[in-house]
C-alpha positions in Angstrom: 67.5 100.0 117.2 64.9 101.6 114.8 61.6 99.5 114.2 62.8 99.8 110.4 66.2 98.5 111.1 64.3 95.8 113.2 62.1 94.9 110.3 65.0 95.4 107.7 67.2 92.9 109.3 64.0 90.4 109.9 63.3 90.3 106.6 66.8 89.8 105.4 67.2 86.9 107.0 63.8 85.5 106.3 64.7 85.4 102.6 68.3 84.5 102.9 66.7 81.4 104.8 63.9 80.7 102.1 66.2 81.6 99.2 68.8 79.5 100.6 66.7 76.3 101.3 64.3 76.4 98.6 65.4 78.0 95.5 68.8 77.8 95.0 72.0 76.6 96.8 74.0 78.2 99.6 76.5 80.4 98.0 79.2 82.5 99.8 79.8 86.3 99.1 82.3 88.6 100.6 81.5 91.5 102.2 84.0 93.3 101.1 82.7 93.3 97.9 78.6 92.8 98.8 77.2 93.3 102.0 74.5 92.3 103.7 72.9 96.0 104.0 73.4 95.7 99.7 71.8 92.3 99.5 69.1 93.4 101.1 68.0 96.8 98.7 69.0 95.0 95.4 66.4 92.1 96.8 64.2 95.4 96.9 65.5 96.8 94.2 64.8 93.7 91.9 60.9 94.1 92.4 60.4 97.3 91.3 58.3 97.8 88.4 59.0 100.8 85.9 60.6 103.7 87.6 61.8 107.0 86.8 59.2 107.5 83.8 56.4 110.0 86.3 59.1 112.6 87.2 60.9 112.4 83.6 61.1 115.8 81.9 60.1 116.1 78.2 63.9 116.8 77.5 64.9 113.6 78.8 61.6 111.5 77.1 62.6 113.1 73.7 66.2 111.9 74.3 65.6 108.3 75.0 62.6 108.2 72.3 64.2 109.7 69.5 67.8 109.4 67.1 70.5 111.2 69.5 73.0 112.7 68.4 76.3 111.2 67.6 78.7 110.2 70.3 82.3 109.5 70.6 81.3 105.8 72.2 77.8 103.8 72.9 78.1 101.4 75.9 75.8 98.6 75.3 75.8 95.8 78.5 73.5 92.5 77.1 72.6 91.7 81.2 71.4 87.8 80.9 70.1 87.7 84.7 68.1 85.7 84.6 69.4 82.9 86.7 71.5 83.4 90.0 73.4 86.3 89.1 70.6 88.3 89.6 71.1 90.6 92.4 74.5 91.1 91.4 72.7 93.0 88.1 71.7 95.5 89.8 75.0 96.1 91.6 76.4 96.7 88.4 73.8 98.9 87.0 73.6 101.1 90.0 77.7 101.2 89.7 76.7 102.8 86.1 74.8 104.7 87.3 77.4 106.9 89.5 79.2 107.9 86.3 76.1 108.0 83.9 76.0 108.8 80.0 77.4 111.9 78.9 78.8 113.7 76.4 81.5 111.4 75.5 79.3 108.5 76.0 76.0 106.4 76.2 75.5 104.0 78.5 72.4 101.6 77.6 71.4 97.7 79.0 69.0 95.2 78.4 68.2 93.4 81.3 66.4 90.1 82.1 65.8 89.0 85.1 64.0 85.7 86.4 60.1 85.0 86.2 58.4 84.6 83.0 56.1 87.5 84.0 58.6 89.8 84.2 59.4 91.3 80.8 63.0 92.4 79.5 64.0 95.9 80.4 65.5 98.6 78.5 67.1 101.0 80.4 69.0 104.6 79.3 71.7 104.9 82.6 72.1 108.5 83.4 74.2 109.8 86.4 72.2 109.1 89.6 69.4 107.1 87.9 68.6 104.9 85.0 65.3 105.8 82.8 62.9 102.9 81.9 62.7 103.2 78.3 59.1 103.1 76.9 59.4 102.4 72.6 56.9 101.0 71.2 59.3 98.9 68.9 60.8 97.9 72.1 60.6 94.9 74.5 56.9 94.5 76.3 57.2 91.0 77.4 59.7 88.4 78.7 62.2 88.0 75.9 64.5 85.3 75.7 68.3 85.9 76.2 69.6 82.6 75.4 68.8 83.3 71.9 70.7 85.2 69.5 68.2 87.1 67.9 67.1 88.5 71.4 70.9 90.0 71.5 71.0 91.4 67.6 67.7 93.1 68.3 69.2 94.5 71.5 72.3 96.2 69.7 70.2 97.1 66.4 68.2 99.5 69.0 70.8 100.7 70.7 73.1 101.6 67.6 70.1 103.0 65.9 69.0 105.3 68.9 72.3 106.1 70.3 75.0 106.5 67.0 78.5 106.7 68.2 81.7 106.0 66.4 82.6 103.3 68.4 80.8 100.5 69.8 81.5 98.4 72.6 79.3 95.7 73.9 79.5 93.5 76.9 77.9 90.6 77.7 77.1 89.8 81.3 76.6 86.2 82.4 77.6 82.8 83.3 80.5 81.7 81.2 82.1 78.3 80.0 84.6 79.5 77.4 84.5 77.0 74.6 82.6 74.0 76.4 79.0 73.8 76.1 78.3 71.5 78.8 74.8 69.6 80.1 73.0 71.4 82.4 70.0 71.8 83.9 70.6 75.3 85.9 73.7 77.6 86.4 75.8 77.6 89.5 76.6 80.7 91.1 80.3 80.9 91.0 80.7 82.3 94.2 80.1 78.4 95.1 84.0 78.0 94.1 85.4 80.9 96.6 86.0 80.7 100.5 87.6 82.7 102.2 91.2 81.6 103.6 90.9 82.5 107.8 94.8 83.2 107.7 95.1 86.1 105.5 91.5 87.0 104.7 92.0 86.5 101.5 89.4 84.7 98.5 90.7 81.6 97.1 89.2 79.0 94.6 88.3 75.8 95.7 89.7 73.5 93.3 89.0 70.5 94.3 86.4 70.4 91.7 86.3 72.6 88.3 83.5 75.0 87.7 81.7 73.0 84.6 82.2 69.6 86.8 80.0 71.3 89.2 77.6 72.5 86.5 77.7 68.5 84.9 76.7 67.3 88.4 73.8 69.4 88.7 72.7 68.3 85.2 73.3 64.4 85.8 71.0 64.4 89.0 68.3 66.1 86.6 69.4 64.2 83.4 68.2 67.3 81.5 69.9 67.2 77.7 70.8 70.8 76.9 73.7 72.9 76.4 75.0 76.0 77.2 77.9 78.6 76.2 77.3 82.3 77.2 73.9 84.2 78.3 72.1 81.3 80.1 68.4 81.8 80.7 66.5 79.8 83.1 63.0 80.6 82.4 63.6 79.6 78.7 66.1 76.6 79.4 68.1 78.5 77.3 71.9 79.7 76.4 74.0 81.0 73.6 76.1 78.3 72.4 79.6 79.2 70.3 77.3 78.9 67.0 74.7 81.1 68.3 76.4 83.2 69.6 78.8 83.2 66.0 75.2 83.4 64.5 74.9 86.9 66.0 78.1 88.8 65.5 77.6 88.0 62.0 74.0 89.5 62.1 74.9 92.7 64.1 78.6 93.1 61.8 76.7 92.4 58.1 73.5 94.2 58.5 73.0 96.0 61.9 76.4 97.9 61.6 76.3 97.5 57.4 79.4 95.8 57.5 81.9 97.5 60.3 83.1 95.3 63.5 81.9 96.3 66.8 85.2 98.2 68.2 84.9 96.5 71.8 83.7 93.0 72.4 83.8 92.3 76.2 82.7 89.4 78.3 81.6 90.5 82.1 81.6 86.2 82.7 83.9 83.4 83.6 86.4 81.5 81.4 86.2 83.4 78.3 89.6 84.6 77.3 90.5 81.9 75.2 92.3 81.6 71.6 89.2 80.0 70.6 86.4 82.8 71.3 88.8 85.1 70.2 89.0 83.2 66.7 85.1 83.8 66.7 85.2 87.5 67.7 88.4 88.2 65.7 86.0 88.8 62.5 83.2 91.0 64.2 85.4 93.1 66.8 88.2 95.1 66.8 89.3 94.7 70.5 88.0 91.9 73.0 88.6 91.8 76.9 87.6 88.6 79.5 88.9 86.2 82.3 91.0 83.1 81.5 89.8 82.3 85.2 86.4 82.2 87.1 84.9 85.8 88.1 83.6 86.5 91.3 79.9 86.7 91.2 80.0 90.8 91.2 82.3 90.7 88.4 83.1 93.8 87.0 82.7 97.1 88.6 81.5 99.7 86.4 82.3 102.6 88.1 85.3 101.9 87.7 85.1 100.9 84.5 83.4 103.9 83.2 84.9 107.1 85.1 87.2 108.1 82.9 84.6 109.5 80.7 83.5 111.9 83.6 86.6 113.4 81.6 87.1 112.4 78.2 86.2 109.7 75.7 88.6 106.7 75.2 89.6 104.8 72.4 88.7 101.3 72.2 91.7 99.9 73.1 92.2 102.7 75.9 89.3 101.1 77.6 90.2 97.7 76.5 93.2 97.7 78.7 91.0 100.3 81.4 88.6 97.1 81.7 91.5 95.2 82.5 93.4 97.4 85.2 89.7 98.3 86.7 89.0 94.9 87.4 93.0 94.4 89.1 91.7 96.9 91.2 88.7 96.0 91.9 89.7 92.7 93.3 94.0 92.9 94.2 93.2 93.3 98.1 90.6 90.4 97.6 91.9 87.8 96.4 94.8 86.5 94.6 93.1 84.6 92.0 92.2 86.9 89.6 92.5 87.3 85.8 91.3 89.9 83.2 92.8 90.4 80.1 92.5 92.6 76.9 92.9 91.0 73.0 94.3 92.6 70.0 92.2 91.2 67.5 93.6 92.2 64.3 96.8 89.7 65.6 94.6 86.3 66.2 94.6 85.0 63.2 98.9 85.0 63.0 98.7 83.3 66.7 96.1 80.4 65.1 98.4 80.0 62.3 101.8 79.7 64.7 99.3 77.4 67.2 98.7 75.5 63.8 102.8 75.0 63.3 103.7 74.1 66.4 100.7 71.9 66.0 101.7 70.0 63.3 105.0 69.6 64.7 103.9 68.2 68.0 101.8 65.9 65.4 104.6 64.6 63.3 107.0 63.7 66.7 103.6 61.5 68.0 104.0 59.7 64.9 107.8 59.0 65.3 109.3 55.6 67.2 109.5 57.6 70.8 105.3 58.8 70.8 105.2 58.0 74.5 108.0 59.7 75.5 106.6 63.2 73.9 103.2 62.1 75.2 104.8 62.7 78.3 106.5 65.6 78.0 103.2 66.9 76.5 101.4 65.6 79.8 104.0 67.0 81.7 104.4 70.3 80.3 100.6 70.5 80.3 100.5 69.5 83.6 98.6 71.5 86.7 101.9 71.1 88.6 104.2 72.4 85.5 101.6 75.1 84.0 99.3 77.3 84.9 95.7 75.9 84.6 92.4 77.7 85.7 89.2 76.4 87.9 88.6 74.1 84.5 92.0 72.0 85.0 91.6 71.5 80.8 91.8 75.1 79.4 95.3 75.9 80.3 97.4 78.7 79.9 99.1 78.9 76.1 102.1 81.0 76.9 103.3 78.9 80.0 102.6 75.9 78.2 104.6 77.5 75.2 107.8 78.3 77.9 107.1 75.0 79.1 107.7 73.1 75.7 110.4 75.3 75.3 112.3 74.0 78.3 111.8 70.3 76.8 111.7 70.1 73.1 115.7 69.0 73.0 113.8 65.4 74.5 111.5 65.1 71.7 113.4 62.2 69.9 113.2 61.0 66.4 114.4 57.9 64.4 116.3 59.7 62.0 118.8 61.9 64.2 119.2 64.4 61.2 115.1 64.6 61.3 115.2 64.9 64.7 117.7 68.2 64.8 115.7 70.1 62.2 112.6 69.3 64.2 113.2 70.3 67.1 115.3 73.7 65.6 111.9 74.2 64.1 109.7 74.1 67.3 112.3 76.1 68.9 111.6 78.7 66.3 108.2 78.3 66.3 107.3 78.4 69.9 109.6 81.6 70.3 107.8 83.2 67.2 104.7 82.2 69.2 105.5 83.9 72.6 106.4 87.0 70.5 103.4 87.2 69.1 101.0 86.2 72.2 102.7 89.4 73.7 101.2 91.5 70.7 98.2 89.5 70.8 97.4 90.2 74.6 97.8 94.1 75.0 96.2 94.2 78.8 97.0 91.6 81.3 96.3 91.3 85.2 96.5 88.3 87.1 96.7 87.6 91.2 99.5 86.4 92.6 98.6 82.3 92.7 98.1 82.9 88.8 101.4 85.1 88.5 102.4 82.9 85.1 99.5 83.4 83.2 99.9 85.3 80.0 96.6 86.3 79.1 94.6 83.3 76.4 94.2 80.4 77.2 93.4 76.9 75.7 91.7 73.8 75.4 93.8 70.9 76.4 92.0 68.2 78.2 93.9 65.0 79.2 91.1 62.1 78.8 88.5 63.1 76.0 87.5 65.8 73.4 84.2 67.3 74.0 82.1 66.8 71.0 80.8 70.7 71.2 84.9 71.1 70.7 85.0 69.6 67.5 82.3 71.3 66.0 84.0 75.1 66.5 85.6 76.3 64.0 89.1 77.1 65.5 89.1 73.1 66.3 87.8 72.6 62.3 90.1 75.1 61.0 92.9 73.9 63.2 95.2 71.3 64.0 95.5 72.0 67.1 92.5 69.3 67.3 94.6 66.9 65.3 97.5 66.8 68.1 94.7 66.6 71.0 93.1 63.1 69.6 96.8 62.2 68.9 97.6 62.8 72.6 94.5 61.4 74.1 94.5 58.3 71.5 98.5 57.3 72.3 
C-alpha cells in the first residue's frame, strides 16, 4: 500500500474515533450510499477555505457579480449544516456539481456549516466546480440559519442576481414536520436505520420515534428551546412553523413583489404533511417532501438536476422528477422510503373536506355511544390498522380516510334517523376526500413496508396535543383540532 493510502486510512479512523467519542454520537451510514473513501474527502473537503476564486476568469467573475440574464428556472438550496448533517452537504453539493448551471438553469446555495468562525458561504455551482462568491452585499461572517431573515436575505440575492421565471427553493436540514419539540442538539437520523443481515436491506428502528429521541437528548440537558426546520447549533437556533411562515410571507410580498415561489421543496424528514402544506399553500405553487424520515444523504442532486443537461422543466415536471429521483435513489436500499410531490392550488379544498369530516367525527363524540367511536377512531388510527411513520402520531390521512371508511356503519347514534344521515354523510365525505387527496398529491413513491401511504400526512397523537400544535394555523383554522381534544379528552 502507498504511504498516502497508509496515512489516508490512519487518519480516517483517527477522526471517526475522536468524532465518535467526543463530539457527537455513533451513527450508522451505508456504504452504498457513503463510503468510507467519501467520508474521508468531504472531512477534507469541509475545511477548505475559499476556492476556485485564483483560477476564475473575468467571464465567470462578471457572471456571479453582476444581474444575469434571465433563465427558464433558478435553483436556490438554503443548506442549514450546521449541525450533524454536515458532511453529507457536501455530498449534495458536489452531486450539483456534476450537472452544473446552464442555460436552462441556475443552480445557487447558501451554506453554513458548524463553528462560529466559519462564515456562511455563497456559492454559484457550475459543472465540475462551484465558485465562492465574493459580493460585497453578501455574507462575510457566520450568519444564523435558524432565523428567518438569514433565509429571505438568501433568496432576495439569489432572485436579484440570477432572474428566472420560475423559482424553486429547497431547504436542507433536520425536519420535525409540525412539532417543535425541546432540544438541546439534533440527532443524525441515520441513528434510526440498521441494516437488516438477511436481505441487506435499511430498515427503521421503531422502537423509538425520531422526536422521542430528540426529547431525550433535550431532557438530559434540560435546555428550553424549540425547533421546526433549519436547526443551527452554533446559534441554538431553528425555524419554527411561524418563522418559518414569517418568511414565505417576506420573500412572496416584497422579494418576489407579490408572486409565489413556483417550487417549495424540503430536502428533511417528516415534512409532507397537510399542515406545512396549509403554510406553503399561499407562497408556493408546488411543494415536494417525505411523510417519513430521510436517510442522512437525502436527496441526490444529480439526479435531481440532469434533466436540464437537456431542457428546462416546469415546476411541476420537476416536482414529480424530485419525487421519482429520490425512488431511485434509495428503491435497492431500503424499503422505507417516502417522497412525495403537492399540488398546492388543491390544499385549501382538502382542509375544508378534513374540516367536514371533522365536524362529523365531532358531533358522533358527542352522541350516547362516544366510546365506542373513540375506538373505532383508535383503532382506525392505529399503527396496526394504518400506516404511521418513525413519529407513531403523524399518520397517513388517506389510509386513515379508507380506514374510517371500512367502519363508519358502527358509528351509532341515539336517534337512528340521525344516525343514517350521518353516517351517509361521512361516507360522502370521506370519498369526496380520497378524490381529492389523489389531486392534491400529484407525485408519490413509497418502499414496500410503507406500500399504503398516500402521500400527506397528519397529526394524530393518542395521549396529548402539543402546545406548538395549537398555535398553527391549520389547527386554529381547523377543526380538525376540535375532534383531537374530543378524542384525547373521552
Amino acid at each position: 500500500m502507498k504511504l498516502y493510502e497508509i496515512a489516508k486510512t490512519f487518519f480516517l479512523c483517527l477522526w471517526i474515533i475522536t468524532y465518535t467519542t467526543t463530539i457527537a454520537p455513533v451513527f450508522k451510514y451505508d456504504e452504498r450510499l457513503i463510503t468510507e473513501e467519501e467520508l474521508f474527502d468531504l472531512i477534507a473537503e469541509s475545511k477548505k477555505e475559499d476556492e476556485c476564486i485564483s483560477d476564475t476568469c473575468d467571464a465567470d467573475l462578471a457572471e456571479m457579480r453582476s444581474v444575469n440574464p434571465k433563465k427558464p428556472m433558478t435553483f436556490m438550496v438554503f443548506i442549514a449544516a450546521d449541525n450533524d448533517l454536515h458532511y453529507f452537504a457536501w455530498k449534495n453539493i458536489q452531486q450539483m456539481e456534476l450537472v452544473g448551471s446552464n442555460h436552462n438553469i441556475n443552480i445557487v446555495i447558501q451554506i453554513s456549516a458548524p463553528g462560529l468562525q466559519k462564515p456562511t458561504k455563497r456559492f454559484l455551482v457550475k459543472k465540475g466546480k462551484r465558485f465562492l462568491i465574493q459580493d460585497p452585499d453578501g455574507p462575510n461572517k457566520k450568519l444564523n440559519s435558524g432565523s428567518p431573515y438569514t433565509l429571505i436575505d438568501f433568496v432576495d440575492w439569489a432572485t436579484s442576481h440570477y432572474p428566472a421565471d420560475d423559482y424553486a427553493l429547497v431547504l436542507w436540514n433536520h425536519g420535525t414536520g409540525m412539532l417543535d419539540p425541546i432540544y438541546n442538539r439534533t440527532i443524525n437520523p441515520c441513528e434510526l436505520f440498521y441494516c437488516n443481515p438477511s436481505d441487506g436491506m435499511l430498515e427503521i428502528d421503531r422502537g423509538i420515534s425520531y422526536i422521542s429521541l430528540i426529547l431525550q437528548y433535550a431532557q438530559k440537558e434540560a435546555n428550553k428551546q424549540k425547533r421546526g426546520i433549519c436547526f443551527d447549533e452554533t446559534f441554538k437556533s431553528y425555524l419554527n412553523n411561524q418563522d418559518f411562515e414569517f418568511a414565505l410571507h417576506e420573500i412572496c410580498t416584497k422579494v418576489l413583489r407579490g408572486k409565489k415561489l413556483s417550487l417549495l421543496a424540503f430536502d428533511a424528514c417528516l415534512m409532507s404533511m397537510i399542515e406545512i402544506a396549509s403554510i406553503a399553500k399561499k407562497y408556493a405553487h408546488y411543494m415536494v417532501g417525505s411523510q417519513e424520515v430521510e436517510y442522512g444523504t437525502g436527496w441526490n442532486y444529480e439526479y435531481v438536476l440532469r434533466p436540464f443537461l437537456q431542457r428546462p422543466l416546469s415546476p411541476y415536471e420537476l416536482a414529480r422528477h424530485i419525487v421519482s429521483s429520490y425512488e431511485l435513489a434509495y428503491k435497492k436500499i431500503t424499503n422505507e422510503y417516502t417522497q412525495s410531490a403537492f399540488d398546492l392550488s388543491v390544499c385549501q379544498e382538502l382542509e375544508d373536506n378534513i374540516n367536514s369530516v371533522s365536524n362529523l367525527l365531532v358531533e358522533t363524540l358527542a352522541g350516547a355511544h362516544h366510546k365506542q367511536t373513540i375506538n373505532i377512531l383508535r383503532k382506525c388510527k392505529s399503527t396496526q390498522y394504518c400506516t404511521c411513520f418513525d413519529e407513531p402520531s403523524y399518520i397517513d390521512l388517506g389510509h386513515f380516510y379508507r380506514n374510517l371508511l371500512q367502519h363508519q356503519q358502527y358509528l351509532n347514534l341515539s336517534d337512528k334517523t340521525k344516525e343514517k344521515q350521518l353516517q351517509a354523510n361521512l361516507q360522502y365525505h370521506l370519498q369526496q376526500g380520497l378524490n381529492i387527496i389523489n389531486k392534491f398529491v400529484i407525485a408519490n413513491k413509497v418502499g414496500q413496508r410503507l406500500k399504503n401511504a398516500q402521500g400527506v400526512s397528519i397529526y394524530f397523537p393518542e395521549h396529548s396535543v402539543s402546545h406548538s400544535y395549537l398555535r398553527s394555523s391549520f389547527a386554529i383554522a381547523n377543526n380538525w383540532s376540535t375532534l383531537l381534544a374530543k378524542y384525547i379528552l373521552g
